[in-house]
N, C-alpha and C positions, 0 to 999 in steps of 0.2 A: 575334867571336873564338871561335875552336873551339879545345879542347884537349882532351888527351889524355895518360893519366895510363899510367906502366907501371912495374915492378918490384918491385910489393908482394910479400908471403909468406909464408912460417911459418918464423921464425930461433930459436934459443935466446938466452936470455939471456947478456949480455955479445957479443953477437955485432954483424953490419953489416948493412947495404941500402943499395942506393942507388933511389932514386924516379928518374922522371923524366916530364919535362911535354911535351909538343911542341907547339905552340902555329901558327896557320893562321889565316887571314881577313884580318880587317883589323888586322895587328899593328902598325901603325905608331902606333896610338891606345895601347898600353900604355906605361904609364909605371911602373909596377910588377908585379910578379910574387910570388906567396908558396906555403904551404901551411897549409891547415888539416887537423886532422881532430877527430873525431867517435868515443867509445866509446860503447859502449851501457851508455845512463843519465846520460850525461852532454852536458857544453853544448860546441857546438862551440869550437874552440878553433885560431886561428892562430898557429902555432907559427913559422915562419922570413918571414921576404919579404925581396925586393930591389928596388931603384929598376934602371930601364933606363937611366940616364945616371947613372954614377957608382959604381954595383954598390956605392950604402950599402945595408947589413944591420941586420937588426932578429928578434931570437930571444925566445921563452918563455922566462922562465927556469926551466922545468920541461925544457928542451932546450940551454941555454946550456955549451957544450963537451962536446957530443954530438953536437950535427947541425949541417953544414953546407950553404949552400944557395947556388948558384953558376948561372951562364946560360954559354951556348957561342951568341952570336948569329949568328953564321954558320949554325947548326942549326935555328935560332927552338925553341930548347931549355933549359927548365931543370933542373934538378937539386937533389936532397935525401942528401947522402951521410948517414947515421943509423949510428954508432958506439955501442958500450956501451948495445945498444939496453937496454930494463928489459920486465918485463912490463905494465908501466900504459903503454908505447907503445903496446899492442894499438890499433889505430883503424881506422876508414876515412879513407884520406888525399885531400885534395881538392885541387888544385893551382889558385889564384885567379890572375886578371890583371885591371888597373883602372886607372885615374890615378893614385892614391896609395897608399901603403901606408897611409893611413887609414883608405881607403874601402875597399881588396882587397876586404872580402868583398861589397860591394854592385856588384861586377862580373861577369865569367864567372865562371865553375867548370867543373869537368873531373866525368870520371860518374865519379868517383874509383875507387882500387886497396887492397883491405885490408893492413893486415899488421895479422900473428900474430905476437905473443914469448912464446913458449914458457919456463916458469921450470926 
């Protein structure tokens, strides 16, 4: 599975973004989809995922009603829409796909997309 991550950036705080994953290969093998990211100095961290039969969700709660994370399978496309972003969002974002949302990050990963939040 190859993916591909777009729409990072530099936003102010309180502001939006939306990520987004585009996903290619063998996508018939995922059964989940998520994102993580990564600041500098700290541990990675998966912050949204979703199941591809059923679109159950699962959030940080360092992001719970802030970001939403949704698929468009017609597109082999997911999405991170990011609200009320804060400055500790700053990260590199990674967009995972795998069998479970257990396992996400023991699957693909994307060359991830930075964002910036500006305070």
């Amino acid at each position: 599975v190859q993916l591909v991550e777009s729409g990072g950036g530099l936003v102010q705080a309180g502001g939006s973004l939306r990520l987004s994953c585009r996903a290619s290969g063998t996508i018939f093998s995922i059964n989940a989809m998520g994102w993580s990211r990564q600041a500098p100095g700290k541990q990675r961290e998966l912050v949204a995922a979703i199941t591809s039969v059923g679109g159950s969700t699962k959030y940080a709660d360092s992001v719970k009603g802030r970001f939403t994370i949704s698929t468009d399978n017609a597109k082999n496309t997911m999405y991170l829409q990011m609200n009320s972003l804060k400055p500790e969002d700053t990260a590199v974002y990674y967009c995972n796909a795998g069998l479970s949302i257990a396992t996400l990050t023991e699957g693909s990963w994307g060359q991830g997309t930075q964002v910036t939040v500006s305070s």
